[in-house]
C-alpha positions in Angstrom: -14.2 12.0 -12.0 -14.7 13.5 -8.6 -13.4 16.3 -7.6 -12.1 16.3 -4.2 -11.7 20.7 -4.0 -8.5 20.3 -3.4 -8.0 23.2 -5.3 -4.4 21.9 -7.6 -5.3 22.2 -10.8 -6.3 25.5 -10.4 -3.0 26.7 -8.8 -0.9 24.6 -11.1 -2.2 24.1 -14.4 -2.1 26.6 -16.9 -5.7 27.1 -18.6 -7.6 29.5 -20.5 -10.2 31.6 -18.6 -12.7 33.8 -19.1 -11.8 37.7 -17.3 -15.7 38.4 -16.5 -18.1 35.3 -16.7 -21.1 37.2 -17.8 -19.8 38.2 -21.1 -18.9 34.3 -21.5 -17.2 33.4 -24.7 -16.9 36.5 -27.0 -13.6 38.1 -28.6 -11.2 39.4 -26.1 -12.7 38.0 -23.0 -10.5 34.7 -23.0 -7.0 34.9 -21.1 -4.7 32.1 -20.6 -4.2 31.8 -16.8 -0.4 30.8 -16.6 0.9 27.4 -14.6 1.6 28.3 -11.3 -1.1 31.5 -10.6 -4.0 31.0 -8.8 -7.3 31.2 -11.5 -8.9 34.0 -11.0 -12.4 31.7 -10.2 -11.1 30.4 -7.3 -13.2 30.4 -4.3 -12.3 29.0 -0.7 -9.3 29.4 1.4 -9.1 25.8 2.2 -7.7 22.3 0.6 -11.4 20.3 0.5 -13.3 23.4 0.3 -12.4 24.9 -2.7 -15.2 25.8 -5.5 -15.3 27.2 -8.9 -17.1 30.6 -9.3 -17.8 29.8 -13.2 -19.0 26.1 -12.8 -22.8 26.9 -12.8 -22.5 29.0 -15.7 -23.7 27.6 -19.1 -20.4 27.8 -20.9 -18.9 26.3 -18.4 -18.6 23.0 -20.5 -16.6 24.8 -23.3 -13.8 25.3 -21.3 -10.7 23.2 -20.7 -11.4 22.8 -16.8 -14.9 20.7 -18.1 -12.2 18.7 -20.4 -10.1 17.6 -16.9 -10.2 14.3 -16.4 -8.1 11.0 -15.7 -7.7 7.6 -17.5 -10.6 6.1 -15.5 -14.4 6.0 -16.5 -17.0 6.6 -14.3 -17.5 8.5 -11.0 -14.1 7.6 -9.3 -12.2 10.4 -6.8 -9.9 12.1 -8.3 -6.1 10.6 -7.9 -4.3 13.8 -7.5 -6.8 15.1 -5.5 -6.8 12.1 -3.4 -2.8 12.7 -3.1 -3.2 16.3 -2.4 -5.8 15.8 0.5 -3.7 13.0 2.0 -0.6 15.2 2.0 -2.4 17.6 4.2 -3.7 15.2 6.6 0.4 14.6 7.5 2.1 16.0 9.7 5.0 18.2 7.7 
């Protein structure tokens, strides 16, 4: 799947996150980042150029956000960021 940066699932979904990156997966450094709150990774400001601050890091594919995905195979755009981005591009 590609990721548009549309930055939803990291506003909306609920996931668990790491509080400081460098310690990586070790007791106590695992939070669960509640639906609805912006994760704490986050970077951008803008829909399309949002980024993850953890998605270089080598634990990276231990964590749920490397699990996202959607029924297709392959490297197709994501759907909800297609949606999302499309949304914008309306007028309100």
């Amino acid at each position: 799947m590609i990721c548009l940066r549309c930055g939803h699932c990291c506003f909306v979904y609920g996931a668990v996150v790491m509080k400081d990156p460098s310690l990586g997966f070790v007791k106590g450094n695992a939070v669960f980042k509640p639906a609805g709150e912006k994760c704490l990774h986050l970077r951008g400001r803008t829909k399309g150029e949002y980024s993850c601050a953890i998605h270089d890091e080598g634990f990276y594919k231990q964590t749920p956000c490397f699990y996202f995905g959607q029924t297709e195979s392959g490297d197709t755009n994501c759907k909800m960021g297609v949606r999302v981005m499309r949304k914008t591009k309306s007028p309100a």
